[in-house]
C-alpha positions in Angstrom: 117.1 125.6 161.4 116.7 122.5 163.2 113.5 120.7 164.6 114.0 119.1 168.2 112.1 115.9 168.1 110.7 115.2 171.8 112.4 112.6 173.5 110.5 109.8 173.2 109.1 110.4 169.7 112.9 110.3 169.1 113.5 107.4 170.8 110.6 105.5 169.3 112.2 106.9 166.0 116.0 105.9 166.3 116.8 103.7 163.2 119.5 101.8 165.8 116.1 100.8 167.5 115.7 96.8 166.9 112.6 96.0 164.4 110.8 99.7 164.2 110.6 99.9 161.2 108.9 96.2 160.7 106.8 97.4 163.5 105.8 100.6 162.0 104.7 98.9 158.3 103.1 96.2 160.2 101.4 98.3 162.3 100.2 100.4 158.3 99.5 97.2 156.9 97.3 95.8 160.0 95.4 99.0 159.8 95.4 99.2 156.2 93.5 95.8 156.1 90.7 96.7 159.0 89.9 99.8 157.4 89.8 98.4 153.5 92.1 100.5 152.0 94.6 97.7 150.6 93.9 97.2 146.7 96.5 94.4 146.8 98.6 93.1 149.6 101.8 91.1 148.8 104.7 88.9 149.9 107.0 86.8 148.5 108.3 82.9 149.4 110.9 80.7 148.5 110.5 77.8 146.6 112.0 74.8 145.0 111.3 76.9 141.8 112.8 80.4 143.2 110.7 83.2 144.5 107.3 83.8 144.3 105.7 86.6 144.5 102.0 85.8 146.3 99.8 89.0 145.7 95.9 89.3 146.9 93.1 91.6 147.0 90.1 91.1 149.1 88.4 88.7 147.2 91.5 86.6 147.1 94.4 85.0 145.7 95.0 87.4 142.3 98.7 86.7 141.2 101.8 84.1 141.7 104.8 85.4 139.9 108.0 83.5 139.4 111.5 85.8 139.8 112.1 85.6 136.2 108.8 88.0 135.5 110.7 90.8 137.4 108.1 91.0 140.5 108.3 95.0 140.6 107.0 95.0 136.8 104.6 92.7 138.0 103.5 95.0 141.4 103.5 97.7 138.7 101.0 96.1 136.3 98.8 95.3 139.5 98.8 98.8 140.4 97.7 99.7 136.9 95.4 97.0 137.0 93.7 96.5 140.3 94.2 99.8 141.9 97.7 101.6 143.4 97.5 101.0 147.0 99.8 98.0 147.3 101.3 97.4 150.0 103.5 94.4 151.4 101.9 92.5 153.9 102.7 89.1 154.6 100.3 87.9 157.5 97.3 88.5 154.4 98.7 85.9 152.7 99.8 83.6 155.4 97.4 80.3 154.5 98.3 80.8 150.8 102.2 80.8 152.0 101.6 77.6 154.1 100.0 75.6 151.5 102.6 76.5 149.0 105.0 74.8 151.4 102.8 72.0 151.9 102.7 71.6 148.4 106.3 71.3 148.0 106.7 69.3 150.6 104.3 66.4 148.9 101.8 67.0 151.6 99.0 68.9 149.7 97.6 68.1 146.1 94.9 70.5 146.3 94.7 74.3 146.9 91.5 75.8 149.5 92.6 79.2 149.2 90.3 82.1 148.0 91.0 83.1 144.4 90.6 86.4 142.4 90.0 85.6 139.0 89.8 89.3 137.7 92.6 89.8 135.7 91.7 87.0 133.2 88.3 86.8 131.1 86.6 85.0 128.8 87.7 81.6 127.3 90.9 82.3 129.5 89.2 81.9 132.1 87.1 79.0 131.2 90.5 77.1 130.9 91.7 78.3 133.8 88.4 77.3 135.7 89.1 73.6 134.0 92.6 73.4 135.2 92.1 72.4 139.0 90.5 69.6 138.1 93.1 67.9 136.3 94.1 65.3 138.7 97.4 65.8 140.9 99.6 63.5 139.5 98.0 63.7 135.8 98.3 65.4 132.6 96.1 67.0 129.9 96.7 67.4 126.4 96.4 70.9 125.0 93.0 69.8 122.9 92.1 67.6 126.0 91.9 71.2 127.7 90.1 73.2 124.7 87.6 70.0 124.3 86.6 70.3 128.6 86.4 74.3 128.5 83.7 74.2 125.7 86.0 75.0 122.2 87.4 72.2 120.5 89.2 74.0 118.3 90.5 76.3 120.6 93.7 74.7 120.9 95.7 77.6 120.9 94.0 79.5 122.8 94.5 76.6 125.5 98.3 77.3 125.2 97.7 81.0 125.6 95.3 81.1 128.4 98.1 79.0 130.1 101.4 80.9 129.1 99.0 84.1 130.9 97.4 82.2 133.8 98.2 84.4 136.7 98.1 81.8 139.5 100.3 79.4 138.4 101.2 76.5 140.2 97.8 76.9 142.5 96.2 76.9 139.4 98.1 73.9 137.7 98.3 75.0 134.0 102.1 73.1 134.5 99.8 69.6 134.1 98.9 70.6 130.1 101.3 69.0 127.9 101.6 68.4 124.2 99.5 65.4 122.6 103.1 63.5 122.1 103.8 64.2 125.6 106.3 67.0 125.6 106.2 69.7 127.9 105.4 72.5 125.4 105.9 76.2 127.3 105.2 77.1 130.8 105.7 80.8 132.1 108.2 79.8 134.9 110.4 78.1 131.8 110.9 74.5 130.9 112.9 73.5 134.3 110.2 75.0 136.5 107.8 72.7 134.8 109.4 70.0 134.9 110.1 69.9 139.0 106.6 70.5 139.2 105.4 67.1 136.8 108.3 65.5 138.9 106.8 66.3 142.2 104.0 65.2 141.2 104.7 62.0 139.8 107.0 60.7 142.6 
């Protein structure tokens, strides 16, 4: 047994129809947003480091993730994290997007955006609160780091707190280097850090 659709329900249904289905999940997404039911919204933009995925709950900017992190692993352990109604929708993230392209473009040094610091804690996050004020341009040592978020000795911990910092780039853990001066590990791998010090430096 078959179900005749009215006409126009039909016709405003027809997959040969031009954008519906953009205009249908931007339609959800806009309404999704007014009435506060997003936990995290998401989108993703290219780069001259490869995709990023740009994620952000109502608070703010929660999560860059580069390609190599498998973004649906990464939308997955948001879900688990932050709550499971995720939902793409790239107008939420629009002045994060923009800046990002400033940024590559040499234009910005700095990032305004709104950020959600949830998913990191303790002296994680005191390193992370430390990195935006390393000067565009500049790098910190590892122990230069540890010694500004309050721990010496917390070297270490530096380099974890940055191999876990979940807004890299806008949070620029890519400007903490080794005490001789060598890169040391970056999330995004070794080539991803070094366009970003390049930028930077030219």
């Amino acid at each position: 047994m078959t179900t005749q659709l009215p006409a126009e329900l039909g016709a405003s249904l027809d997959p040969a129809g031009p954008g519906t289905l953009e205009r249908l999940h931007a339609r959800l997404a806009a309404a999704a947003a007014e009435q506060h039911l997003l936990d995290v919204a998401y989108r993703t933009v290219d780069s001259p480091i490869g995709p990023l995925l740009l994620a952000a709950t109502e608070r703010g900017l929660v999560r860059v993730a580069f390609a190599l992190e498998d973004h649906d692993a990464v939308l997955q352990a948001l879900a688990d994290r932050l709550g499971p109604r995720v939902l793409e929708n790239p107008s939420r993230l629009d002045a994060a997007a923009r800046q990002l392209d400033e940024y590559f473009a040499g234009s910005r040094h700095s990032f305004d955006v709104p950020l959600d610091f949830s998913l990191s804690r303790g002296f994680r996050l005191s390193v992370l609160e430390h990195l935006p004020q390393i000067p565009y341009g500049s790098t910190e040592s590892y122990a230069q780091v540890a010694l500004a978020a309050g721990s010496p000795k917390a070297v270490r911990a530096v380099g974890s707190a940055c191999a876990t910092n979940p807004l890299p780039v806008v949070v620029p853990c890519h400007r903490v280097v080794r005490s001789d001066g060598s890169f040391g590990g970056y999330l995004g791998g070794p080539d991803a850090k070094r366009t970003l010090l390049a930028l930077e430096a030219a």
